[in-house]
Backbone as a printed PyTorch tensor [residue, N CA C, xyz], in Angstrom:
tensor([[[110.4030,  15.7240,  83.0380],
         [110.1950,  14.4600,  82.3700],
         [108.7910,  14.4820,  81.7660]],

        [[108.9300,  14.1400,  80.4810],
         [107.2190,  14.0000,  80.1760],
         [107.0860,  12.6830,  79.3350]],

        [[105.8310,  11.6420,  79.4810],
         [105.4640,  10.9370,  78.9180],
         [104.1570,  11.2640,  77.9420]],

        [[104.0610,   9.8990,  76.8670],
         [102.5270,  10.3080,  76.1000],
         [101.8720,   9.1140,  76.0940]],

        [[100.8480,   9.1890,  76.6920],
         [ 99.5150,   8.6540,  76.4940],
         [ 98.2570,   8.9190,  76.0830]],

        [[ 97.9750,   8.3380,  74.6980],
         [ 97.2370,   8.4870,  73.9110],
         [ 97.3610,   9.9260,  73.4030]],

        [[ 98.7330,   9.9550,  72.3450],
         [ 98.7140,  10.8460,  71.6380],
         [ 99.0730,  12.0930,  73.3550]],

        [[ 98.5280,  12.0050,  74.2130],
         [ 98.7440,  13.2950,  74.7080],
         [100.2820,  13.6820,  76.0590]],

        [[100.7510,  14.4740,  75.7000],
         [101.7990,  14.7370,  76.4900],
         [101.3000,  14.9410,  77.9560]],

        [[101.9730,  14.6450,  79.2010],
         [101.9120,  14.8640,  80.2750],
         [103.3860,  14.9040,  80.8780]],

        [[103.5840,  16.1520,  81.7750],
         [104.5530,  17.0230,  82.7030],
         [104.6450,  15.7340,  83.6700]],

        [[105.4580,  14.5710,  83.7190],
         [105.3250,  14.1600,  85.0970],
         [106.6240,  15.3770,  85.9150]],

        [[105.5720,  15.5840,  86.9330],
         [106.5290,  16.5390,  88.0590],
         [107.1530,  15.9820,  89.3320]],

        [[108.0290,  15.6870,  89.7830],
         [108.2790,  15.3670,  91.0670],
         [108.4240,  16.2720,  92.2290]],

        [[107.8120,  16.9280,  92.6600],
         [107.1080,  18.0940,  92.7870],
         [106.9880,  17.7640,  94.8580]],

        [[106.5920,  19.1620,  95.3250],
         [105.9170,  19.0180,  96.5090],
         [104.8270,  18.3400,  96.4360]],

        [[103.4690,  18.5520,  95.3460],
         [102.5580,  17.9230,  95.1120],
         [102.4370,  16.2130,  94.8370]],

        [[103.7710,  15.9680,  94.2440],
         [103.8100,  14.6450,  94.1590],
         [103.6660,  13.7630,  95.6480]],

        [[104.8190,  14.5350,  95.9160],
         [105.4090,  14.0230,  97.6130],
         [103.7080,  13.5140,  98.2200]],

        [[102.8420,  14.9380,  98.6870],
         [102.0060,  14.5970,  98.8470],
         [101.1090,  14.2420,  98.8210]],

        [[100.9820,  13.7170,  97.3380],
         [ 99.7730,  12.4790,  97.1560],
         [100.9840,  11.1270,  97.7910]],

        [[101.7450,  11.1680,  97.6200],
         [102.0900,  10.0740,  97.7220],
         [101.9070,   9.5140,  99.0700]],

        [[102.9110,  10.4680,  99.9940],
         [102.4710,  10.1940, 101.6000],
         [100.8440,  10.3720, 101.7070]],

        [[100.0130,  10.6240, 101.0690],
         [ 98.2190,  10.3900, 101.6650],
         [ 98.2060,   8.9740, 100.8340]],

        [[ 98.9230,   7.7690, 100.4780],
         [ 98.7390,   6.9060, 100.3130],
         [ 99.7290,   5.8720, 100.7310]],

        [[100.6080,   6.4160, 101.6880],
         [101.6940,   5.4300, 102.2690],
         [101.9420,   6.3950, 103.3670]],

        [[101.5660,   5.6830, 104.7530],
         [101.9390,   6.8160, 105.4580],
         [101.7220,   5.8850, 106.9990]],

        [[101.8420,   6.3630, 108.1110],
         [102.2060,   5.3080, 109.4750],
         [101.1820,   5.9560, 110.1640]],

        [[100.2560,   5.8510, 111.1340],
         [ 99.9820,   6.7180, 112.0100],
         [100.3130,   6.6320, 113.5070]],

        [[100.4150,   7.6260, 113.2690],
         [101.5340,   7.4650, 114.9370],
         [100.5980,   7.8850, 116.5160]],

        [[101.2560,   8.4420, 117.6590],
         [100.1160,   8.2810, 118.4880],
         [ 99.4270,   9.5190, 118.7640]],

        [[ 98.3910,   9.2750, 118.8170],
         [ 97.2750,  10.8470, 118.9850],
         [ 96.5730,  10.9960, 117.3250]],

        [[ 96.9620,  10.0090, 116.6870],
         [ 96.5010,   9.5210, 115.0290],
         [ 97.3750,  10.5260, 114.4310]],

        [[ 98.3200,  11.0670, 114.7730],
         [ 98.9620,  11.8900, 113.8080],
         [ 99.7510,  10.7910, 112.5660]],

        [[ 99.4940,  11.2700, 110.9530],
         [ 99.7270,  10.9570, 110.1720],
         [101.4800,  11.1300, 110.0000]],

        [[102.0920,  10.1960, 109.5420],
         [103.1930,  10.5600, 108.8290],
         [103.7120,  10.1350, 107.4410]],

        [[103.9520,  10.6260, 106.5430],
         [103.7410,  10.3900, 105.4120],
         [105.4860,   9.6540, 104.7830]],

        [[105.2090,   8.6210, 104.4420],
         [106.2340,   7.4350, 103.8710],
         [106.2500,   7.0330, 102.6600]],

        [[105.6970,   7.6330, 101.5220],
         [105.8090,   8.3130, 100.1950],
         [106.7040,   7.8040,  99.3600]],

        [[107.8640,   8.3680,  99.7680],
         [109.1710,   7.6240,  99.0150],
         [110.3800,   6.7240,  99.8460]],

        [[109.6530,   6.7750, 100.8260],
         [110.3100,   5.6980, 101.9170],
         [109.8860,   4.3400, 101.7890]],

        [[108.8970,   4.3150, 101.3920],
         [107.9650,   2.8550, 100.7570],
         [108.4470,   3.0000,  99.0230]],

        [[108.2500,   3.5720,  98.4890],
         [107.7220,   3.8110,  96.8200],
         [109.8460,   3.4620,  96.3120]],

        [[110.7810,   4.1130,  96.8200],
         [112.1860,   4.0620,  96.0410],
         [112.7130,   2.5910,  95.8970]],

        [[112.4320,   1.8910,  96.9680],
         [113.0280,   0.2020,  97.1860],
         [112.3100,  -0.0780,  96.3520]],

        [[111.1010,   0.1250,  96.1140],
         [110.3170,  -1.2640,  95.4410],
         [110.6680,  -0.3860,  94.0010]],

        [[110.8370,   0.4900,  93.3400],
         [111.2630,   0.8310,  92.0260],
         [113.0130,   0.7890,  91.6440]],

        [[113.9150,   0.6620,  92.6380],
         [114.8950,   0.0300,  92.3130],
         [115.1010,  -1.7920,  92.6700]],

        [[113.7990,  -2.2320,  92.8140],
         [113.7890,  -3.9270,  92.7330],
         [112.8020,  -4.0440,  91.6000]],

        [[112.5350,  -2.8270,  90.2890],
         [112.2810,  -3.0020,  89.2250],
         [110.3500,  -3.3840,  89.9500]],

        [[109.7410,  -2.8180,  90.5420],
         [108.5570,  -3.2100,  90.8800],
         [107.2560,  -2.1940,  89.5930]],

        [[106.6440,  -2.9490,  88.2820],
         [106.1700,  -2.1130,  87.7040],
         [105.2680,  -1.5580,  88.6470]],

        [[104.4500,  -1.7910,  89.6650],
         [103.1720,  -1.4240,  90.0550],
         [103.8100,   0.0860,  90.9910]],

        [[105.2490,   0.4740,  91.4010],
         [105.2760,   1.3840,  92.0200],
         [105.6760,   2.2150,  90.8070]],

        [[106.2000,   1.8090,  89.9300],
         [106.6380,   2.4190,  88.3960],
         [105.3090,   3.1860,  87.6970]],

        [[104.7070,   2.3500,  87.9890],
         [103.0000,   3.1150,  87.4280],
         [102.8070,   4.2380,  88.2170]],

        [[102.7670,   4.0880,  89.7030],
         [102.1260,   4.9810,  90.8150],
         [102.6460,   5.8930,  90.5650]],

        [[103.9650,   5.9990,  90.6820],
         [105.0300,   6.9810,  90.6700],
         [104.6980,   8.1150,  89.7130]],

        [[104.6750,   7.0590,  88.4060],
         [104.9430,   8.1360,  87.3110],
         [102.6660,   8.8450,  86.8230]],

        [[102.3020,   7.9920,  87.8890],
         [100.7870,   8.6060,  87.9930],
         [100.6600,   9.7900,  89.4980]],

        [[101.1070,   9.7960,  90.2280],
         [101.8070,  10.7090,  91.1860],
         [102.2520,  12.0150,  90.8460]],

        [[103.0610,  11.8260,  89.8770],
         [103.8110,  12.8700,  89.1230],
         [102.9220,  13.5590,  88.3210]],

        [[102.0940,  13.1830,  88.3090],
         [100.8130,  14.0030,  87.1390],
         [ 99.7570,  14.8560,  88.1420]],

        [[100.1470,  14.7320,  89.5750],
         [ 99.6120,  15.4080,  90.7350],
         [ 99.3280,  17.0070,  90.1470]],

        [[ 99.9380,  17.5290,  90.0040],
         [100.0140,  19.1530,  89.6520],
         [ 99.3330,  19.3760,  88.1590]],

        [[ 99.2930,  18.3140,  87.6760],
         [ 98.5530,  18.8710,  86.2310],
         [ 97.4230,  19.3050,  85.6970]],

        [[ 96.6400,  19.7280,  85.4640],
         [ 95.0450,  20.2700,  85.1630],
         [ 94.3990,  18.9760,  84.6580]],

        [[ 94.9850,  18.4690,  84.0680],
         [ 94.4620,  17.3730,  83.2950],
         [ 95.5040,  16.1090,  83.1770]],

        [[ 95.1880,  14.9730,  84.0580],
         [ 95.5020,  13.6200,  84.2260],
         [ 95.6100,  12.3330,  83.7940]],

        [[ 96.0390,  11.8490,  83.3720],
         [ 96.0650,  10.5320,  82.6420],
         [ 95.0170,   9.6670,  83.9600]],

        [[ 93.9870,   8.2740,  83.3090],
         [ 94.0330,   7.7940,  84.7290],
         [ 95.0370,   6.6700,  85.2760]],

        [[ 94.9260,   6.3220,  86.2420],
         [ 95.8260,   5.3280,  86.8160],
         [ 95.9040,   4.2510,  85.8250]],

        [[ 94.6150,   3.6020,  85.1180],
         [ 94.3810,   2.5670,  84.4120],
         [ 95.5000,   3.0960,  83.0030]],

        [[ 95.1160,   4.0210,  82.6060],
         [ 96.2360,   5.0100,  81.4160],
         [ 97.5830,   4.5650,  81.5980]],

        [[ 98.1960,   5.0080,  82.8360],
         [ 99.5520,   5.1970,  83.1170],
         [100.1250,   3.5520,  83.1860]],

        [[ 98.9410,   2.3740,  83.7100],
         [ 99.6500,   1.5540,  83.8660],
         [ 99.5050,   0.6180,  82.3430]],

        [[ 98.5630,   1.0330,  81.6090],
         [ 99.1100,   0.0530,  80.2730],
         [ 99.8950,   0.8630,  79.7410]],

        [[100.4690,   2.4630,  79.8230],
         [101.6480,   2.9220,  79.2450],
         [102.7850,   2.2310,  79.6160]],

        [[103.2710,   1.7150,  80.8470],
         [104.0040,   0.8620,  81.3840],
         [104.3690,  -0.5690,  80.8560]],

        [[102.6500,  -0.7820,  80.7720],
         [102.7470,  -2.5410,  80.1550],
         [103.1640,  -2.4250,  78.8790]],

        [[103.3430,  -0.9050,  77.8560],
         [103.6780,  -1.2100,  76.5700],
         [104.6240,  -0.2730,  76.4240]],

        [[105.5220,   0.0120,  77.2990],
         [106.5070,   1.1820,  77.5230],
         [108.0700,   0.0900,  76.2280]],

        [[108.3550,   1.3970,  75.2160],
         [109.5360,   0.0550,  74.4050],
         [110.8210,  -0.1290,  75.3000]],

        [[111.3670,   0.0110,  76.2540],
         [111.9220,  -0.0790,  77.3340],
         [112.2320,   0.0290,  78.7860]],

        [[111.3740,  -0.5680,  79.5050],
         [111.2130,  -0.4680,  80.8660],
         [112.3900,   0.0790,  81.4770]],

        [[113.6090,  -0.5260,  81.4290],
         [114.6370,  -0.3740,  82.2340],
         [114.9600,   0.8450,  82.2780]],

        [[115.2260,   1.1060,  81.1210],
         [115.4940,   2.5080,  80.7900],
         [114.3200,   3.6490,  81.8480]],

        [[113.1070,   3.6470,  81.6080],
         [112.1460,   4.2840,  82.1000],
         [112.4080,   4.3660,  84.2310]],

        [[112.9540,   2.8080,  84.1510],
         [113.3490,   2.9030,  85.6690],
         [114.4560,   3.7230,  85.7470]],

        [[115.4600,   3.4310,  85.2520],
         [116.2360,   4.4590,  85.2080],
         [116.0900,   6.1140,  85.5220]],

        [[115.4250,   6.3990,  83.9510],
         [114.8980,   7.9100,  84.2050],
         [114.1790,   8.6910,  84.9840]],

        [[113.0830,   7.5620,  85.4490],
         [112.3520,   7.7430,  86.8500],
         [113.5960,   7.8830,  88.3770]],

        [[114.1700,   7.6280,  88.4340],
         [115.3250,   7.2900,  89.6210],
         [116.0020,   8.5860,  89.0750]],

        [[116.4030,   8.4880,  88.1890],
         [117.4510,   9.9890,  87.7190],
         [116.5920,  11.4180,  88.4570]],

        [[115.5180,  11.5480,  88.0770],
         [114.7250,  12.5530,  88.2360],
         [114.3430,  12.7670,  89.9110]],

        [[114.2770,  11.1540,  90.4810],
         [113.6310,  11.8090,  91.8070],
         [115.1460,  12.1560,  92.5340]],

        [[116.3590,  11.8870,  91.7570],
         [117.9450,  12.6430,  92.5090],
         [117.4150,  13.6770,  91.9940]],

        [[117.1950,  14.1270,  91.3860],
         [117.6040,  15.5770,  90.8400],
         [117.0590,  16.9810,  91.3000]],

        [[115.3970,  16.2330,  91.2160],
         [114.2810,  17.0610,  91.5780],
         [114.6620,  17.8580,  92.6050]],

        [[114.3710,  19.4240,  93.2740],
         [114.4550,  19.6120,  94.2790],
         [113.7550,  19.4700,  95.6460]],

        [[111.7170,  18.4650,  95.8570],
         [111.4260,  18.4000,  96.0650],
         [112.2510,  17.2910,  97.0890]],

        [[112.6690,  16.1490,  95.9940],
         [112.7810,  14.6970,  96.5760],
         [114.8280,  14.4440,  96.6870]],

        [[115.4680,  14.8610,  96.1370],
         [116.8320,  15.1820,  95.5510],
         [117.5930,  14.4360,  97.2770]],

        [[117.0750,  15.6140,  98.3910],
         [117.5580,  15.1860,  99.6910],
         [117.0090,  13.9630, 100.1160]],

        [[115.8990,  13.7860, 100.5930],
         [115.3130,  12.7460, 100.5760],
         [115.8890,  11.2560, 100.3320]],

        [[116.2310,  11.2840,  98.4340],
         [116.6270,   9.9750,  97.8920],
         [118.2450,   9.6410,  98.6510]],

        [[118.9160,  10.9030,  98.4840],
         [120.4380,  10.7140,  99.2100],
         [119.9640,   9.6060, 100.8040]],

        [[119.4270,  10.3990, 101.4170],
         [118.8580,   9.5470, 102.8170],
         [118.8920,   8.3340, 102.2610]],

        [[117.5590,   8.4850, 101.7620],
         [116.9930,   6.6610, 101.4620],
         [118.1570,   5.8500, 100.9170]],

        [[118.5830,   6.2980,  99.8890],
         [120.3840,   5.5340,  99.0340],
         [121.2900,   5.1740,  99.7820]],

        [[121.5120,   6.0780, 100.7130],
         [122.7150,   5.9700, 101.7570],
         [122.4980,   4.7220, 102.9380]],

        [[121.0120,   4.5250, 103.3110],
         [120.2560,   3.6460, 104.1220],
         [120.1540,   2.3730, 103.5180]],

        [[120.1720,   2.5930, 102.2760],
         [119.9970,   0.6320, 101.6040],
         [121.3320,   0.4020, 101.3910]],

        [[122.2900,   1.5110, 101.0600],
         [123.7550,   1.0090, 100.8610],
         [124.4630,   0.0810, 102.6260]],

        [[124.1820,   1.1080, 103.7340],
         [124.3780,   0.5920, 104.6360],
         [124.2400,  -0.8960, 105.0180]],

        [[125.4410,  -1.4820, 105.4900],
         [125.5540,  -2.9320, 105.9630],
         [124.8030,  -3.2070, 107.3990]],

        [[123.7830,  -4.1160, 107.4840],
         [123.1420,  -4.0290, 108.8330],
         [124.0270,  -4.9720, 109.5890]],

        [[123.9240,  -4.1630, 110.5990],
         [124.9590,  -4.8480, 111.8730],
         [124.2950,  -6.2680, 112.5740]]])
């Protein structure tokens, strides 16, 4: 997937690298302070309830692996002037099924919000 901001193309990757910026910014700590990283366990709900601010992260996340970065401030007025959001949610969601990083992962998470709580 690639977006452009300001004239310049960027690789968003959904990547191992993504994963882990993401979990070093959503993550539980558990006991003995061990970290666990909740990445797209936090980040998938709130972008299929259409949330721009995880829509930004996400697709600023994805620029993890690149030499050269858009900044966060970049990615999120690309958002605020994106000519179709929905769509973009969409393609964002398409990609983290697909990816092989996140692909298993989203099945989990999908299968867990489909579930009826008892």
């Amino acid at each position: 997937m690639n977006i452009t901001i300001k004239n310049k193309d960027y690789c968003i990757n959904f990547g191992v690298a993504f994963i882990r910026a993401l979990d070093n910014k959503y993550f539980s700590t558990g006991v003995g302070g061990a970290k666990f990283g909740l990445g797209l366990e936090v980040t998938v709900p709130k972008l299929l309830g259409g949330d721009a601010v995880a829509l930004s992260d996400v697709l600023y996340e994805g620029t993890a692996s690149e030499k050269s970065r858009p900044t966060q401030k970049d990615v999120d007025s690309y958002v605020d002037s994106v000519e179709d959001i929905d769509e973009l949610f969409k393609e964002v969601i398409e990609e983290l099924k697909n990816t092989n990083a996140t692909k298993k992962k989203m099945v989990t998470i999908l299968e867990a919000m489909e579930t009826p709580k008892k």
